[in-house]
Structures are given as C-alpha cells and as structure tokens.
C-alpha positions in Angstrom: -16.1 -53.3 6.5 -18.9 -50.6 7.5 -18.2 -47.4 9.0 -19.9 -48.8 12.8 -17.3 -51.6 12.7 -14.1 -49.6 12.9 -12.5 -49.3 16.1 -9.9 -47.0 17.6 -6.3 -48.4 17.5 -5.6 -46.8 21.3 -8.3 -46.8 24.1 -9.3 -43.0 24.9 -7.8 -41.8 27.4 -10.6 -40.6 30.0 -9.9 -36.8 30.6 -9.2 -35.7 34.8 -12.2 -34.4 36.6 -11.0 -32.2 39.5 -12.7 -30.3 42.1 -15.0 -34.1 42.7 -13.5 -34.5 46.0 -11.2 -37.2 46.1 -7.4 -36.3 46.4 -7.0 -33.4 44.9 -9.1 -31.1 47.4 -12.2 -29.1 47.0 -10.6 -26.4 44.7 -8.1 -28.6 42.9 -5.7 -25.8 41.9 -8.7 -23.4 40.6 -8.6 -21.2 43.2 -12.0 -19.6 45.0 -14.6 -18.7 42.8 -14.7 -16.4 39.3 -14.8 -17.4 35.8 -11.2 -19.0 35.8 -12.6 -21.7 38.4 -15.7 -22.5 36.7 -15.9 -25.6 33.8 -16.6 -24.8 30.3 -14.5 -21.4 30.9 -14.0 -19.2 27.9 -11.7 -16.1 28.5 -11.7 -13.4 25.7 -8.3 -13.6 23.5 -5.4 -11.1 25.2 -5.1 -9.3 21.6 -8.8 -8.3 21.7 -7.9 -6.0 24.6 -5.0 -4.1 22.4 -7.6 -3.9 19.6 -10.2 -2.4 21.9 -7.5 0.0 22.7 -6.8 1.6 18.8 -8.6 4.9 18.5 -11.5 4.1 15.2 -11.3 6.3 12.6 -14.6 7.4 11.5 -16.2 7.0 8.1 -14.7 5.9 4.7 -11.4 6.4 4.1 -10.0 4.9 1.0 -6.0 5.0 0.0 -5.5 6.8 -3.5 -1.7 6.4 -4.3 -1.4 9.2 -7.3 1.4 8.3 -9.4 4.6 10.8 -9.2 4.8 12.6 -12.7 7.7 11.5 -15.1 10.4 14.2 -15.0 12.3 15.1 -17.9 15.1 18.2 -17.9 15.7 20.7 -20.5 19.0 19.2 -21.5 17.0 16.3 -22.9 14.9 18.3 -24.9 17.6 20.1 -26.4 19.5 16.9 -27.3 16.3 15.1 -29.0 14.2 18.2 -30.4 14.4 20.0 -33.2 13.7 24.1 -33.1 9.7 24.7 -33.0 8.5 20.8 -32.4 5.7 20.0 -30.2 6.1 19.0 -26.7 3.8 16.7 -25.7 3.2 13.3 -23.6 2.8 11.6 -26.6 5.9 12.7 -29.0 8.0 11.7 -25.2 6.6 8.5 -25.8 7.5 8.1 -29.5 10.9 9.2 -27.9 10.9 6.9 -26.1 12.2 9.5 -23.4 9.4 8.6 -21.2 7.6 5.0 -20.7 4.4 4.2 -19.4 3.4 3.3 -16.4 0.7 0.8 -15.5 -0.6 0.8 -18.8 -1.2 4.1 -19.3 1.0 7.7 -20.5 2.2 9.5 -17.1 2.0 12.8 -16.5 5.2 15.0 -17.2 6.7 17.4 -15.3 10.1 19.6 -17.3 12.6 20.6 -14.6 15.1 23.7 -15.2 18.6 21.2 -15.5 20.5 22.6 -18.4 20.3 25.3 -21.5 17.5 25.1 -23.8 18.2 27.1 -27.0 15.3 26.1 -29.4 12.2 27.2 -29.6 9.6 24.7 -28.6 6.1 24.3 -27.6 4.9 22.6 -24.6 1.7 20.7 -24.5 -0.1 19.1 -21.3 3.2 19.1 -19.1 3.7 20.7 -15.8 6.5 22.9 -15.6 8.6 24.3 -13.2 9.1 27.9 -12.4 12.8 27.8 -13.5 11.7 25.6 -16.6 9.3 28.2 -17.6 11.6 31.3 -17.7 14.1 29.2 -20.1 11.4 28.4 -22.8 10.0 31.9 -22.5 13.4 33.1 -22.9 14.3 30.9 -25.9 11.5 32.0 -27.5 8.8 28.7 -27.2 5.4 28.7 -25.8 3.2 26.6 -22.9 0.2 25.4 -23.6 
C-alpha cells in the first residue's frame, strides 16, 4: 500500500460558511463590521494585555543569594577548645562543629551565648559586638 492509496475512515465533515446569504442572514451572528466579524480573525491573547501592564525594570539585574554565615556560640567553644587554640574555619570543620555548604567552607559568625574562660585566638570569623568583649576579656585575640 502507497501513501496516495490510503483513505480516511470518516468523510470530512465540510466546515459552515455563514454570512453567504442563505438562512442565516447577512451578518449570521457576527454582528456589523470590525475585526470580530471579519474571516481569518486573529484577536491578541487576553494575558498579553496584563503583561503590557507590568512596569519593565530597566537594565540587568541578576539574583545573588549570599549564603547566611554559620553561627557558632561561645558555649561551644568553651566545650571543644582547649586554652590558646586557634579559631579558625578550618579547625570548626575538623570539629566537625560546622559543615559545608555547597561544597565549599561557610563563613562563621561567633555569637555572645554563654561564658568563655580560655584564652583563644580567632581567625577569619565575624564576631559579634557581645562576642568580642568576652574573648577580649578572657584574655584571647581576633584576627
């Protein structure tokens, strides 16, 4: 069997052509005029009107979501430091006080929870402002 021999199971049904005269009048239902009453019509989508409406924002704007810094309170490092031990994002991680995130080391921010005795020294972590006064006071250092 070739592709020109194959018929169609159902005959086509042949489509209404109004506003031919005949019964249904000279509009047919179309109404006087306009686009709406012409053939071949094609009306712009309604959503294209409520997206014409948003106000543009100009220029290049690209969405940076910075990650939040891993926190860690001075009862922690009392608990799992000895006296004058480094600090640092790396040691937290040895720790395993901290984890990473996405692959890479987070940055660490020390809060003010809790007593901190020992004298240690704090390397690339933020600290807060209460934080600060309770290593300074025990004697450690920021770096």
């Amino acid at each position: 069997m070739q592709l020109h021999q194959l018929t169609p199971k159902h005959k086509s049904k042949r489509r209404k052509r109004i506003g031919r005269g005949g019964k249904r009048g000279t509009y047919s239902g179309r109404g006087v005029k306009g686009q709406k009453s012409r053939s071949g019509r094609r009306l712009q989508p309604a959503i294209r009107q409520i997206i014409k409406r948003y106000p543009k924002l100009r220029g290049y704007r690209f969405n940076i979501k910075h990650p939040k810094p891993a926190v860690i309170n001075l009862e922690t490092l009392e608990k799992k430091f000895k006296s004058s031990e480094i600090v640092s994002p790396k040691n937290l991680l040895e720790k395993r006080l901290i984890r990473r995130m996405e692959g890479r080391t987070p940055e660490i921010k020390i809060l003010g929870k809790g007593k901190l005795t020992k004298k240690l020294i704090i390397e690339n972590c933020q600290v807060s402002k209460k934080a600060k006064e309770s290593i300074e006071k025990a004697g450690g250092n920021i770096k």
